[in-house]
C-alpha positions as CSV (number, residue, x, y, z in Angstrom):
1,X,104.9,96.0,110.2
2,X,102.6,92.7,110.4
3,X,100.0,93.5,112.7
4,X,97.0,95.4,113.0
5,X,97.5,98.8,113.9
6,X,95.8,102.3,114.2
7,X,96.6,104.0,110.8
8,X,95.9,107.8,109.3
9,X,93.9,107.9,105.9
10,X,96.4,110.3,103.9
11,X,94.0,110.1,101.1
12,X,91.4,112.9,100.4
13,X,87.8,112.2,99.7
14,X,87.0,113.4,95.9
15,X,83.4,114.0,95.0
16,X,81.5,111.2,93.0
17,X,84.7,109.0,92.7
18,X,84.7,105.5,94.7
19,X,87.8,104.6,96.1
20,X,89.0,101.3,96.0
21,X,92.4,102.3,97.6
22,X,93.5,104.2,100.1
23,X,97.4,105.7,101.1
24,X,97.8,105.4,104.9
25,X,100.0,106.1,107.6
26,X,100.6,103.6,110.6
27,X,100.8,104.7,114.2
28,X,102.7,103.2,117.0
29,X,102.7,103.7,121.1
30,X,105.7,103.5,121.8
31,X,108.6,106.4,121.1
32,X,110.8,106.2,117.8
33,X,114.1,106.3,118.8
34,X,116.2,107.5,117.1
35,X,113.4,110.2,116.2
36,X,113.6,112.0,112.9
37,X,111.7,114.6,111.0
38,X,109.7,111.5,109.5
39,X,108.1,111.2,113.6
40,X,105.6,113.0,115.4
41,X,104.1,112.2,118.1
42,X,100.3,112.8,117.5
43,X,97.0,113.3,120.0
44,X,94.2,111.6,118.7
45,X,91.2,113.9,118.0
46,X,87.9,113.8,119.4
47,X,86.3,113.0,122.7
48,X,85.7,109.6,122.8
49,X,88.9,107.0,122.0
50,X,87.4,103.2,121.7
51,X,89.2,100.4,123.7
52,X,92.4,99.9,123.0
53,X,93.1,102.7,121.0
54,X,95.8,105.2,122.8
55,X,95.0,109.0,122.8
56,X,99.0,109.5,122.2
57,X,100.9,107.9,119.6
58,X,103.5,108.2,117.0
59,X,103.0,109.3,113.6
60,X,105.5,106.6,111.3
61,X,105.9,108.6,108.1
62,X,108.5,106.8,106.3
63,X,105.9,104.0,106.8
64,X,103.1,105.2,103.6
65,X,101.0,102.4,102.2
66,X,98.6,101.6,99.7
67,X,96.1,99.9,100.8
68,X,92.8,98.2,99.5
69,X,90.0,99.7,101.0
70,X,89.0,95.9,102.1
71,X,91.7,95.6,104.2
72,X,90.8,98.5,106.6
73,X,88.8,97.7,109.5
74,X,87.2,100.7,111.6
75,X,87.5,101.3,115.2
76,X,83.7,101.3,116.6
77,X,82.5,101.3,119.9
78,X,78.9,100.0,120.4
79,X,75.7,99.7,118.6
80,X,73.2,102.4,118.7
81,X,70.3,101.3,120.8
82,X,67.0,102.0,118.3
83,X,69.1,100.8,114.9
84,X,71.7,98.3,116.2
85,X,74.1,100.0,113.6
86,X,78.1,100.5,114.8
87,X,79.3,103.9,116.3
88,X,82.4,104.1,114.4
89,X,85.5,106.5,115.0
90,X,85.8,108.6,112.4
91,X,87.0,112.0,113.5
92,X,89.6,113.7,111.4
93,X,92.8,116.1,112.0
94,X,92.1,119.6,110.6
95,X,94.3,123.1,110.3
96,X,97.7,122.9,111.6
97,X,97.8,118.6,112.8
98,X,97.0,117.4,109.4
99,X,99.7,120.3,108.2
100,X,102.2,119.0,110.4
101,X,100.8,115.0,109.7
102,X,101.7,116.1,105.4
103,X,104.9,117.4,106.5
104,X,106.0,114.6,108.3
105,X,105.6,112.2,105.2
106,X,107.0,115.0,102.9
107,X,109.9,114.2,105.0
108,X,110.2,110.3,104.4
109,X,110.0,110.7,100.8
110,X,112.3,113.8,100.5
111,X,110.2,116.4,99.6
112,X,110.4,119.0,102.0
């Protein structure tokens, strides 16, 4: 893959540690086919999508990347009106999503 695209942050945060790099997860629009256990089709959490972002997409788990922190770009959607500063999107999968999102790329690297 060579263009910009929605990814998944794999990587936890870890308390008083700055990360440099990151392992990610791309996501695509359109079905896999074939589909394997390494796909899922994923919802996109939260109540507010910025343009151009799709709510529904796929999950590419045989697709894990390590990538510079410098590299990533965040989705924002306007400016708050008293600070100017960026709203970004920054909500996370929790509980059984993020289990399932694991599970996925457990499945890629054959550990499952």
């Amino acid at each position: 893959m060579t263009k910009s695209r929605p990814v998944i942050v794999l990587s936890p945060k870890i308390k008083n540690v700055a990360r440099t790099t990151l392992l990610v997860v791309p996501l695509i629009t359109t079905e896999p086919n074939p589909l394997h256990n390494f796909h899922m089709q994923v919802t996109l959490p939260g109540n507010i999508i910025p343009e151009g972002l799709s709510r529904k997409c796929w999950l590419k788990g045989d697709m894990v990347y390590a990538l510079s922190l410098s590299r990533l770009d965040f989705y924002h959607f306007g400016r708050d009106k008293i600070s100017g500063k960026r709203h970004y999107y920054t909500e996370r999968f929790i509980g059984e999503d993020l289990y399932r999102i694991r599970k996925a790329v457990m499945h890629a690297v054959g550990i499952h």
